[in-house]
PADOLUM-935198 format. One record per atom (N, C-alpha, C, CB): x, z, y. Coordinates in steps of 0.001 Angstrom, whole numbers, padded with zeros to 6 digits, always signed. Each point is the difference from the previous one (the first is absolute). Glycine has a CB too. Example, Ala and Ser with C-alpha at 12.3 -4.5 7.8 and 13.67 -1.06 7.14 Angstrom:
BEGIN
+013190+007800-005690-000890+000000+001190+000900+000000+001200-001892+001246-001173+001542-001966+002223+000820+000060+001190-000770+000730+001090+001184-002145-000628
END
This chain:
BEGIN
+024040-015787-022210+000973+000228+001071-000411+001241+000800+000517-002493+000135+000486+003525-000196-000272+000967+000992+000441+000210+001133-000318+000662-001464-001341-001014+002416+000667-000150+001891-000077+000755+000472-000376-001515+000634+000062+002772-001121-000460+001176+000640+001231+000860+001367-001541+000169-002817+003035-000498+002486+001013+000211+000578+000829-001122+000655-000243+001740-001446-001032-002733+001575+000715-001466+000018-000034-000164+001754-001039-001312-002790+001562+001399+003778-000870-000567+001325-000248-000984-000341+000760+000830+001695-001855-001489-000862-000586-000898+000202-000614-000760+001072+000142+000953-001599+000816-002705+001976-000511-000525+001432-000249-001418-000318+001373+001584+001651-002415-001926-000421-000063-001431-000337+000370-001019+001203-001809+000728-001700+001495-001834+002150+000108-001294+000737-000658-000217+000633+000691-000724-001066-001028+000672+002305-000889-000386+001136+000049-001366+000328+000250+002087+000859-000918-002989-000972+000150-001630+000229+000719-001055-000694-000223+000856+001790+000200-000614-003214+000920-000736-000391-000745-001199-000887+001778+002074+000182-002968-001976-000157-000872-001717-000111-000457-000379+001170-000985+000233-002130+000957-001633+002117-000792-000489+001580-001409+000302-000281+001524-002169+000790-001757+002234+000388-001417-000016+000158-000860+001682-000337+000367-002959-000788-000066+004121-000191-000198+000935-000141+000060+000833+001045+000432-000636-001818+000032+000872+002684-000134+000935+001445-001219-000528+000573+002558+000364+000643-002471-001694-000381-001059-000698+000888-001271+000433-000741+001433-002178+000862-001485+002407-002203-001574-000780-000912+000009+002100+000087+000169-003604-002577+000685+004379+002449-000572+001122+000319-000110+001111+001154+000392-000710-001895-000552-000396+002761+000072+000220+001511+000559+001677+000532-002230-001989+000037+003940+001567-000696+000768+000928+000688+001350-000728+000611-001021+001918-001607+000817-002782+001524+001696-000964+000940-000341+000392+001016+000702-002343-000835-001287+003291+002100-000074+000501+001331+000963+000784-000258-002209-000188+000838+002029+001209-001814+000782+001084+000167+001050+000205-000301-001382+000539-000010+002268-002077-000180+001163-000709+000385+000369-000572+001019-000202-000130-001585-000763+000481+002698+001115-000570+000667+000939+000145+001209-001270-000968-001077+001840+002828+000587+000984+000189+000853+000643-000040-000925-000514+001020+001816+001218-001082-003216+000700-000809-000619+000493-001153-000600-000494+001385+000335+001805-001400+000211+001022-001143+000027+000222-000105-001447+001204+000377+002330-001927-001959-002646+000843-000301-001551+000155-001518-000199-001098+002125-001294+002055-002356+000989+000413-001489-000357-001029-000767-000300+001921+000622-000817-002162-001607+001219-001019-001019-000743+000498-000079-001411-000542-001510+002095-000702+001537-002852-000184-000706-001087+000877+001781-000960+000069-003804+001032-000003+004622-000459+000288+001402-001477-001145+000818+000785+003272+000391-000976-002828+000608-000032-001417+001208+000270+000495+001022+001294-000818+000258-003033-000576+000368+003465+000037+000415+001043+000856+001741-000057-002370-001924+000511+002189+002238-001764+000921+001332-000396-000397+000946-000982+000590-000082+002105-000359+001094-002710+000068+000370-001122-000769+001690+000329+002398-001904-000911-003209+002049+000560-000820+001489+000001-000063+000544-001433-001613-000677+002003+001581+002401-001631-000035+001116-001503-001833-000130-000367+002451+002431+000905-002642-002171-002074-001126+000182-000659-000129+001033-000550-000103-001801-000191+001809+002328-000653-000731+001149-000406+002097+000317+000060-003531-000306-001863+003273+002012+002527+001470+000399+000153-000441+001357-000996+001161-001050+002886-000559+001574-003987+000256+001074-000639-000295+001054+000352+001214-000957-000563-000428+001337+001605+001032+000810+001070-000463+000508+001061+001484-001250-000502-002583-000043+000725-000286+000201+001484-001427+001319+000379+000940-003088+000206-000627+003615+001173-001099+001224+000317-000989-000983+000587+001499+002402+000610-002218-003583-001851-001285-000606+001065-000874-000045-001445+001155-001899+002556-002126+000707-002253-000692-000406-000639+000533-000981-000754-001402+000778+001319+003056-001633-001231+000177-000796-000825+000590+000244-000952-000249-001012+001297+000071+003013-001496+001144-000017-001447-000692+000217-000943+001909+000868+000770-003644-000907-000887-000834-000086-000965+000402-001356-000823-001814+001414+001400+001725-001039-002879-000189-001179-001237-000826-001221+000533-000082+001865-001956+000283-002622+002327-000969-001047+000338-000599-000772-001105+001200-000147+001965-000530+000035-002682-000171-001104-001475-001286+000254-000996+002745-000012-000157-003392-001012-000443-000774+000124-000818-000216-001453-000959-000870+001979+001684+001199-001996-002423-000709-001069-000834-000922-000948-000578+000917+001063+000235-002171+000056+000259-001567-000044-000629-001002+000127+001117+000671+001168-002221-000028-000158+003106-000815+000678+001285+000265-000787+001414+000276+002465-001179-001252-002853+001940+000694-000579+001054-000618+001126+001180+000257-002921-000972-000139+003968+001458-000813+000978+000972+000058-000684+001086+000454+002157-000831-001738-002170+001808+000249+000054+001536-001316+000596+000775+001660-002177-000194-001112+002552+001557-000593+000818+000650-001185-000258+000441+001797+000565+000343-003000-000055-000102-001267+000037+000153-000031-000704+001801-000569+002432-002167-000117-003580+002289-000194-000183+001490+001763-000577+000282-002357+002347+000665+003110-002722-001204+001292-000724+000105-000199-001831-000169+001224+002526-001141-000039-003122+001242-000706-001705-000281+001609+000006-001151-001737-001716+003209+001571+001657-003925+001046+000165-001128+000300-002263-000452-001399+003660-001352+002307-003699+001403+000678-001307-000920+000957-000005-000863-000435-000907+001534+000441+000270-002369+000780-000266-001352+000500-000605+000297-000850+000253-001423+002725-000157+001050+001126-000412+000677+000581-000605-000769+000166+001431+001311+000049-002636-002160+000513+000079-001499+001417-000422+000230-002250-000612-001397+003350+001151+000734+001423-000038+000632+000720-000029-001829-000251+001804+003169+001340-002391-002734+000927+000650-001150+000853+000771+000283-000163-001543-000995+000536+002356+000404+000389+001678+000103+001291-000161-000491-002239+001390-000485+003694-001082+000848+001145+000074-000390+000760+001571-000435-000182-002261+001462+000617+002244-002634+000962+001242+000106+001349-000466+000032-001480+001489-001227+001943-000618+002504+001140-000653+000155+001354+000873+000368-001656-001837+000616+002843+001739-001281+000705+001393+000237+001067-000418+001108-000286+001128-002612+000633-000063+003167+000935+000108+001717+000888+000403-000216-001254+000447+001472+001738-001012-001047+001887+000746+000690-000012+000454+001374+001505-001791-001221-000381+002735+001498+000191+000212+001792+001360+000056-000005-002045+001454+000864+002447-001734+000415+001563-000133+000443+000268+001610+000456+000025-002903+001038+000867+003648-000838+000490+001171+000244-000629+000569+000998+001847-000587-000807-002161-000478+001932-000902+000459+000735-001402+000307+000000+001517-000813+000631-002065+000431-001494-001213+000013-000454-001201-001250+000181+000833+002378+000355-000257-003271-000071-000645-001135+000088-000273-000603-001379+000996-000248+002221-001735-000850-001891-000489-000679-001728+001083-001317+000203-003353+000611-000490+003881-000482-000368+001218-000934-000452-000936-001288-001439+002577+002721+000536-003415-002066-000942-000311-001178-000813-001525+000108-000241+002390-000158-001157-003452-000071+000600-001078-000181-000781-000336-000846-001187-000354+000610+001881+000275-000205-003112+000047-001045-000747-001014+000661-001218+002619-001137+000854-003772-000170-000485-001227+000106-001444+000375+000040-001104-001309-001106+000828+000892+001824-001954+000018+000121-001184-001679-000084-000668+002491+001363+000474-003414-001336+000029-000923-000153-000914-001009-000078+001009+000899+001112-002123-002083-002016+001969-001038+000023+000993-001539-000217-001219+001890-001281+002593-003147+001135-001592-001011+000639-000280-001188-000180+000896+001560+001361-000991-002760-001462+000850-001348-000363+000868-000073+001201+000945-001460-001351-001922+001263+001307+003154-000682+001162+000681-000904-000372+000748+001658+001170-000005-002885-000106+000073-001119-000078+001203+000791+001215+001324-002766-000500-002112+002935-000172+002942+000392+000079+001265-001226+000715+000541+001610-002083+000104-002615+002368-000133-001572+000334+000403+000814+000764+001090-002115+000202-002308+001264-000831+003585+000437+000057+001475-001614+000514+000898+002324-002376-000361-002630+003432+001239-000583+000280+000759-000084-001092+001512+000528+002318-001515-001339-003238+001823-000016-000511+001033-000895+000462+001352+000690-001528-001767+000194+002783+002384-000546+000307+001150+000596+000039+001110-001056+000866-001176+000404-000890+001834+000705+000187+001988+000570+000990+000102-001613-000802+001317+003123+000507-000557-000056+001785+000510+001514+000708-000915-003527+000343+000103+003850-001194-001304+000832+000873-000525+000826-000348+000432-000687+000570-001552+001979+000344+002418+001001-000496+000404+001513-000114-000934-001464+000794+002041+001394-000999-003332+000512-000126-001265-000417-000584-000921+000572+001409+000497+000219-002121-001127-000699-001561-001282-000587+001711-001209+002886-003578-000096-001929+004423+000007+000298+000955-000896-001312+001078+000012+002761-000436+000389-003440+000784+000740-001300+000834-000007-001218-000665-000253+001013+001312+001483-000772-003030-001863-001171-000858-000731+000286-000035-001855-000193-001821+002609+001117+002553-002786+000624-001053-002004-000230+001513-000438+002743-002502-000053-002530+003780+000385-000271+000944-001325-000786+001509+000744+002632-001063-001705-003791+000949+001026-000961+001044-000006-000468+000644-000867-000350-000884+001256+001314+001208-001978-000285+000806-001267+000393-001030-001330-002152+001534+001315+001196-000412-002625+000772-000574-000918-000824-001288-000527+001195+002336-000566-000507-003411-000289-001121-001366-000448-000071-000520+001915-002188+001294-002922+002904-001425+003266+000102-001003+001405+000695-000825-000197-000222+001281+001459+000779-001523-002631+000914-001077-000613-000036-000601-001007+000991+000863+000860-001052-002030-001722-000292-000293-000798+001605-000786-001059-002824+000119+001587+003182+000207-002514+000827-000401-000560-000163-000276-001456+000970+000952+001755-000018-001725-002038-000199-000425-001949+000964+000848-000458-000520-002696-000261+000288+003260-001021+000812+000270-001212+000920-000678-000257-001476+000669-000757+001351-002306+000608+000574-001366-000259+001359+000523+000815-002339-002059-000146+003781+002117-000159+000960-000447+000828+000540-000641-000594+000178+001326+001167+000433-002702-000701+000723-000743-000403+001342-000180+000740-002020-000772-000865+003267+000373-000230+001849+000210+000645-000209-001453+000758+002011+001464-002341-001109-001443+003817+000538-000804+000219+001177-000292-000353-001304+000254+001127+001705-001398-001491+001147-000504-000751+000731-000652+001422-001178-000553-002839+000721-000151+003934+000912+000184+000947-001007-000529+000992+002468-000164-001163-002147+000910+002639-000896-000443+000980+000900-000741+000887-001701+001867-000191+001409-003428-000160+000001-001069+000710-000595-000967-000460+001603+000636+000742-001306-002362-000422-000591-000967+000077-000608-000489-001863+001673-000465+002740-000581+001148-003551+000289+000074-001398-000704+001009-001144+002022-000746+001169-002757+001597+000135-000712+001567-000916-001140-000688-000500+000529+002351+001576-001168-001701-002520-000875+000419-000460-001541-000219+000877+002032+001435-001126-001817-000832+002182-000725+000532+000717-000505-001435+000999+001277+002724-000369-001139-003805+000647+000037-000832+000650-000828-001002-000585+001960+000769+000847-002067-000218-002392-001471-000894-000556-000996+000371+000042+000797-000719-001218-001069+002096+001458-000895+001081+000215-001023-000613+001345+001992+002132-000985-003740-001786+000308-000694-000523+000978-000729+001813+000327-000405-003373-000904-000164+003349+001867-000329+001199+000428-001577-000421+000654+002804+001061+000418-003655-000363-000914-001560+000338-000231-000726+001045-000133+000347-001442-000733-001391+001670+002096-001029+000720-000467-001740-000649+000235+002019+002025+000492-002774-000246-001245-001538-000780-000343-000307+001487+000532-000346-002195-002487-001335+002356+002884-000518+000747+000502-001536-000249-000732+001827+000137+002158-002080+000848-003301-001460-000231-000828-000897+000943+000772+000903-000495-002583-002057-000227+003515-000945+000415+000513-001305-000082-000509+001376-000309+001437-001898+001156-001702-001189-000178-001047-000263-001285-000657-000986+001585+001279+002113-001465-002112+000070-000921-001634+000439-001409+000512-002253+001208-001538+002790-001237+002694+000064-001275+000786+001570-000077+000063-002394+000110+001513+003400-000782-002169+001397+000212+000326+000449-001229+001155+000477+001158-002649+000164-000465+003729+000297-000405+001282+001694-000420-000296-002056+001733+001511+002340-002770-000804+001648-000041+000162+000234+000547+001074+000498-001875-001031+000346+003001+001554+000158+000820+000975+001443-000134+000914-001621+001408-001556+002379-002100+001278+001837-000265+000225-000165-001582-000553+001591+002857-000739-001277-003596+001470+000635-001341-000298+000787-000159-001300+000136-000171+002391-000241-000612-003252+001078+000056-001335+000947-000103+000686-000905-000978-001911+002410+001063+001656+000879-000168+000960+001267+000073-000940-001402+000982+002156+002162-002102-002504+001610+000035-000183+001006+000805+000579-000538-001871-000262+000564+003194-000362+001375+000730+000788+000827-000286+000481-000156+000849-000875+000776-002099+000622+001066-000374+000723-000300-000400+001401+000930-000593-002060-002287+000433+002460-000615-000003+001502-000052+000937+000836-001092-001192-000770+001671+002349+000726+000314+000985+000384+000577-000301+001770+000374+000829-002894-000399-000810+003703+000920-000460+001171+001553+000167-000316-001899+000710+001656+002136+000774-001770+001250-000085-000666-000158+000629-001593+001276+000203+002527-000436-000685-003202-000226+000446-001445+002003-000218-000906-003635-001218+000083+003810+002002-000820+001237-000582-000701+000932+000978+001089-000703-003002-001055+002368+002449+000953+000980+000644+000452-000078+000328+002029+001353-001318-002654-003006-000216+003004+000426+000674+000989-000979+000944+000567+001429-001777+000308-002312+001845-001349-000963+001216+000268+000929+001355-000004-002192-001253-001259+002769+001889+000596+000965+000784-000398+001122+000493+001111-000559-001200-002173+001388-000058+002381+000579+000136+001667-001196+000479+000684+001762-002052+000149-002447+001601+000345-001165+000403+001157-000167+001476-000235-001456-002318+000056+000957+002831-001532-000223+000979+000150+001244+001313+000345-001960-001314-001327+002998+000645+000828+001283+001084+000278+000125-000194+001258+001362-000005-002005-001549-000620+002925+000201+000026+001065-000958+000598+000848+001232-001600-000616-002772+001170+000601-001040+001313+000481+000337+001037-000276-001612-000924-000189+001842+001588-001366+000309+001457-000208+000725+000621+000477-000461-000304-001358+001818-000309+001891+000529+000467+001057+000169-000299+001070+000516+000500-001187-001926-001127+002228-000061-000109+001246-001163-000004+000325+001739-000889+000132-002679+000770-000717-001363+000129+000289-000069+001857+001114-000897-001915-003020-000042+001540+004038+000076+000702+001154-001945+000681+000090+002617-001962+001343-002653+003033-000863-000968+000797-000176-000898-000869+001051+001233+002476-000811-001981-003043+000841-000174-001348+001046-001553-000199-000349+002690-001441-000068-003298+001466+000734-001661-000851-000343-000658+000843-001131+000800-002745+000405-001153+001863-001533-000353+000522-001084+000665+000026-000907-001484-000350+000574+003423+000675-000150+000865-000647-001393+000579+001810+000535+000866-003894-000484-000327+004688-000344+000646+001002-000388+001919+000243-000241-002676-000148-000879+003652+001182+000798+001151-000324-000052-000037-000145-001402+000971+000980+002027-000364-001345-002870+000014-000192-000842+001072+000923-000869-001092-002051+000988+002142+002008-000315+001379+000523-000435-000217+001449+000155+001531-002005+000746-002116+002961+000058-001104+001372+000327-000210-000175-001771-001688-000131+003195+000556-000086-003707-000587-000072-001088+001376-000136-000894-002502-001010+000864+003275+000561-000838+000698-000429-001069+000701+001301-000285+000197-002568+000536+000274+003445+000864+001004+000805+000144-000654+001419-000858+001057-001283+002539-002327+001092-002174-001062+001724-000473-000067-000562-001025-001687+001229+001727+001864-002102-002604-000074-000292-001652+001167-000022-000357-001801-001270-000188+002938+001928+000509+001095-000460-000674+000596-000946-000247-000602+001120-000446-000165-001999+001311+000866-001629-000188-000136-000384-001615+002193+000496+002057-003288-000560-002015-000244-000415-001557+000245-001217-000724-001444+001314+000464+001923-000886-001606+000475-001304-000703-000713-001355-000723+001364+001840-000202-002841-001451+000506-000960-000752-000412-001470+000067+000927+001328+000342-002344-001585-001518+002427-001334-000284+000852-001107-000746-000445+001391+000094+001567-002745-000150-001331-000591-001341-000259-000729-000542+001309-000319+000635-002547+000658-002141+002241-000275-000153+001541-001331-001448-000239+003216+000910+001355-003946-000679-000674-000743-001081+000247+000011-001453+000725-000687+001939-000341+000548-003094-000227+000430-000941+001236-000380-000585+000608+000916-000060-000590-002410+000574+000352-000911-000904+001333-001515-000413-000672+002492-001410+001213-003274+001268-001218-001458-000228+000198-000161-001498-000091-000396+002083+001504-000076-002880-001914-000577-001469-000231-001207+000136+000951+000735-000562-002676-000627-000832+002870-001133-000726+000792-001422+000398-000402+001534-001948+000205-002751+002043+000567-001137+000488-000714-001109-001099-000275+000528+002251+001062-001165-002602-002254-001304-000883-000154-000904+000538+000765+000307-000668-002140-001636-000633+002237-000600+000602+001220-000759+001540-000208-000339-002643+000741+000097+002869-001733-000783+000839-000834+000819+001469+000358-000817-002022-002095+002569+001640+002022+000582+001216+000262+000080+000021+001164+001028+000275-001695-000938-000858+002334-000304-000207+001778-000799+001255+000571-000311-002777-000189-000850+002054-000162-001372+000483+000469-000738+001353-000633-000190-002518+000367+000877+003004-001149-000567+001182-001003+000894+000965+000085-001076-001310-001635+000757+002405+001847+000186+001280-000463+000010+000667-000979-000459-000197+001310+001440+000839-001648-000570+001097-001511-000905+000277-000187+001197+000932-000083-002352-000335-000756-000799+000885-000380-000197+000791-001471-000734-001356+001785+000562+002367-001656-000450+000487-001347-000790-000816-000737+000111+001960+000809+001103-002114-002077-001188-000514-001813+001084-001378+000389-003918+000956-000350+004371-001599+001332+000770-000962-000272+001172+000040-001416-000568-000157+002703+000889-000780-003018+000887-000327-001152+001427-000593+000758-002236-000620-001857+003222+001090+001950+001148-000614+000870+000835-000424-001079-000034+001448+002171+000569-003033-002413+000968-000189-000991+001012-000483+000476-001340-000216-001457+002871+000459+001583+001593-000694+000392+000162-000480-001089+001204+001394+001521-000385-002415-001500+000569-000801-001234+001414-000692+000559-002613-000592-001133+003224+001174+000711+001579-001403+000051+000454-000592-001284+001265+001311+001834-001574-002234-002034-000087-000845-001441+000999-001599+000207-003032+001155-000564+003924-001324-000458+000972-001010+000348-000917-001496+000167+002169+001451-001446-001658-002260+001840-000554-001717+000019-000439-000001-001274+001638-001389+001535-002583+000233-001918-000174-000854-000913-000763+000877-001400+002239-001573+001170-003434+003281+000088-000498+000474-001305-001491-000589-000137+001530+002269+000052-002186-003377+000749-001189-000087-000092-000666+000430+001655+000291+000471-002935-002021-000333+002484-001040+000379+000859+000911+001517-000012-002756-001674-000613+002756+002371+001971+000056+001434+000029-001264+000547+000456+002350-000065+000386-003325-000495+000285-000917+000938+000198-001003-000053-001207+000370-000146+002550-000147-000603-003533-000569+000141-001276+000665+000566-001073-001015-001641+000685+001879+002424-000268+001371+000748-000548-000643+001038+000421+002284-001305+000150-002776+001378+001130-000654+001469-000028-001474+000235+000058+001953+000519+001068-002531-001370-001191-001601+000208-000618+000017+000151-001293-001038-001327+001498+002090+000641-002254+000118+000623-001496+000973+001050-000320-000634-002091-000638+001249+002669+002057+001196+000933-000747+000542+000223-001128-000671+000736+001174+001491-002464-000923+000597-000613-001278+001442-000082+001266-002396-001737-002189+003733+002345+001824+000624-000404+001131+001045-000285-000847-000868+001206+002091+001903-002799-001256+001248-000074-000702+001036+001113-000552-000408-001780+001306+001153+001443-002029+000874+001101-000524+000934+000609+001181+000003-001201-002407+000440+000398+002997+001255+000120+000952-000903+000514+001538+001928-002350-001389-003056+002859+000895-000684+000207+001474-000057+001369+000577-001408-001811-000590+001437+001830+001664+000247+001558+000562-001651+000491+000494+002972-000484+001127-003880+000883-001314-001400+000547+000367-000006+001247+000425-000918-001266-001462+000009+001451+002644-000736+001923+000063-001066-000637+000130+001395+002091+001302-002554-001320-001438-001505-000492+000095-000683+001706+000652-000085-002374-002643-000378+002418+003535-000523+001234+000403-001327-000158+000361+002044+000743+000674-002896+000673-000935-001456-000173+000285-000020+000897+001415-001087-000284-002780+000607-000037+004238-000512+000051+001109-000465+001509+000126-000546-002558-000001+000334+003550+000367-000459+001383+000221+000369+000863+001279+000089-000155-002374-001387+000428+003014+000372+000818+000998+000923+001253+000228-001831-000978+000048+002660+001377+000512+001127+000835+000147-000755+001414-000158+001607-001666+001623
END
């Protein structure tokens, strides 16, 4: 899949407990958001843009981060998903066609007054699979709703569970009304706290007809809790359907189901 012209955004709060366990729900809270959906939608990587987020972020193999930074592994499933706009230029629809493992790898420091100046610092600040797989339809009926979502963190020869196993369909919001939510942030989300305009971005891209969007971060084991990146780590994502077995012995033997989506990246200073 080539993302190189792709923008790219993800989900701020959309598992419980993930803001809290990576002690940034403060810097929510001059934003207003419904109980129980996510707190709002930030860029990772804009094309287009005159910053630092229009560098390639993606890597497969490589996971980079910055020297003296506290870096975490974000494990998300990754949507490509194509847009419509109404005459006016608003987003009239969003709708997935194929999704995929991503490392979210997030900077946790004080001070940034943007979710967006913590997610991309160059290139390999992102971690993605080769693996894409079609959605056949996103709702209660897809594909995607058997899908369990997993990561591991190999610390000298020691493999860690790093992300809670977690049933996608646990998502806070997930399906048709994840989708509403998001057409509706994209065109109202307000330059506010640490959330950005959104529809700005959309307008300097041409209102593009395709996006990939992230939907949020899983809960962390204690291990991912309490740990930080470091160089020589082994980072593995996995979204693999129900009923394939042990997965973290899926990846001590990197033996993985057929239907499974993987990136595996090795840890290295920037």
């Amino acid at each position: 899949m080539d993302l190189n012209n792709i923008i790219g955004f993800g989900i701020a709060g959309n598992f419980a407990g993930h803001l809290e366990q990576a002690g940034e729900l403060k810097e929510f809270l001059s934003v207003s958001a419904e109980e129980g959906k996510p707190k709002g939608i930030f860029p990772f990587y804009l094309p287009e843009a005159d910053s630092e987020l229009s560098v390639y972020p993606y890597s497969n193999a490589l996971q980079k981060i910055p020297q003296g930074e506290q870096p975490q592994l974000e494990p998300e499933i990754l949507l490509l998903c194509d847009m419509t706009y109404s005459d006016e230029g608003e987003v009239e629809s969003i709708e997935p066609s194929h999704f995929t493992v991503f490392n979210d790898c997030t900077l946790r420091k004080e001070g940034a007054k943007k979710i967006s100046e913590k997610k991309n610092w160059g290139s390999a600040s992102k971690g993605v699979s080769d693996t894409w797989l079609p959605v056949d339809r996103f709702d209660e009926q897809g594909i995607l709703n058997d899908y369990w979502l997993a990561s591991f963190v190999e610390r000298d020869g020691v493999l860690f569970p790093y992300g809670i196993n977690t049933k996608v369909s646990q998502y806070s919001l997930f399906n048709r009304a994840l989708l509403e939510w998001i057409v509706d942030t994209m065109n109202n989300q307000a330059d506010e706290g640490p959330l950005e305009d959104l529809h700005t971005m959309l307008e300097a891209h041409g209102f593009p007809k395709q996006c990939v969007m992230s939907i949020g971060a899983t809960a962390y084991e204690e291990f991912g809790e309490k740990n930080y990146l470091m160089a020589g780590d082994i980072l593995t994502v996995v979204a693999y359907p129900s009923g394939e077995g042990d997965i973290q012995l899926c990846v001590k033997n990197q033996a993985f189901p057929e239907k499974a989506a993987v990136v595996s990246q090795t840890v290295s200073i920037a």
